[in-house]
N, C-alpha and C positions, 0 to 999 in steps of 0.2 A: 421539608428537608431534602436537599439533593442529597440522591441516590450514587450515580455515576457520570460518566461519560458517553451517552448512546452510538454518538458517533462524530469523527471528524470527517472534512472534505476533504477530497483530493481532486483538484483543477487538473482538468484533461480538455484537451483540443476535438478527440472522437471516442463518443464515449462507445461503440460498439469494440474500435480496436481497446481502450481500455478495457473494457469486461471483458472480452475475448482472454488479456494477460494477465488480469487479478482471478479469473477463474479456473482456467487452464494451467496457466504456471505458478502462481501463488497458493492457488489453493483455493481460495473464497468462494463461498456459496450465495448464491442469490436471496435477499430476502426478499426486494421489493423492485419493481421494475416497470415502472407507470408511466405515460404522460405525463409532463412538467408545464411545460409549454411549447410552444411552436418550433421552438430550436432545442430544446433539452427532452431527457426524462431524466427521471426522478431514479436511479440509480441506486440502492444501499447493499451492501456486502458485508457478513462476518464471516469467521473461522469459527467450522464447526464447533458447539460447546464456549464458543466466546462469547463476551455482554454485551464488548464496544465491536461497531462495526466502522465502514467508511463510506463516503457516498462517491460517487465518480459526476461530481456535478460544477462547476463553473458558475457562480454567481453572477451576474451580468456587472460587466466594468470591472471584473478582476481577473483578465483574461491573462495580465502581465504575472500571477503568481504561474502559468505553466512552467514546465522547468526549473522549477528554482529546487531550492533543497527544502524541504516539507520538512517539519519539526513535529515529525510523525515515528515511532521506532515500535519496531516489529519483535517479540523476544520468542524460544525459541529454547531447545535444551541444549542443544550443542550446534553451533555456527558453523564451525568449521565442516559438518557432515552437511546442515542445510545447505548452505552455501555452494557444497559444491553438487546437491541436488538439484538446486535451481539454476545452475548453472549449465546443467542436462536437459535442462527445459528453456533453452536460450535467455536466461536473466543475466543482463549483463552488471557487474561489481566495481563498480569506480573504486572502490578499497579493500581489496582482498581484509580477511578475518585475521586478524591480533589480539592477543593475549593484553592486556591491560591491568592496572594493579584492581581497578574496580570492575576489572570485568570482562568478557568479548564481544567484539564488537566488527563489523563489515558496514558495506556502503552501497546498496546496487539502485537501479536508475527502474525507471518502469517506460514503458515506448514513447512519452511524453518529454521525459530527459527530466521528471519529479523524479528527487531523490529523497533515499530512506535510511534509514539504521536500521541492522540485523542485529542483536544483542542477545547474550545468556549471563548466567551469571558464572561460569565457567570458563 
């Protein structure tokens, strides 16, 4: 029986400035950080106390998802205070935080120009 979700990827171009921004300004904690192969490692990151983590890893030949918008969303208790916490920490927000019938929701980018959802249910 599946359990969960362990983790999704997030295509990055250098995965040292990624980790540096998913650790530093997001928050995420290293779980694992190995050799891969000769041009990677093997990257994985949660949030304290979370199940699903992410990896910072680029599968060979899918170098064209960098950038794009990641169908990845972050949640959170209130947006509008994160938001402008990670914003103190140079996260830039391609959608500032709005009120929505089903919810709040922001937009920010991570050094790679991958974009994300900030959400709460508030």
């Amino acid at each position: 029986m599946i359990r969960g979700i362990k983790f999704v990827g997030v295509p990055v171009r250098d995965q040292a400035v990624a980790l540096k921004f998913y650790t530093e300004a997001i928050g995420m904690k290293v779980m694992t950080d190995q050799p891969f192969s000769p041009q990677q490692r093997w990257i994985e990151l949660k949030f304290p106390g979370a199940d699903t983590g992410v990896t910072l890893f680029t599968p060979p030949g899918h170098e064209d998802r960098i950038g794009q918008f990641q169908s990845i969303s972050f949640w959170c208790d209130d947006v509008f205070a994160e938001a402008e916490a990670l914003k103190q920490k140079g996260v830039v927000f391609t959608k500032e935080p709005a009120t929505e019938t089903w919810g709040t929701a922001a937009v920010f980018r991570d050094p790679d120009g991958n974009q994300f959802v900030l959400s709460s249910r508030k």
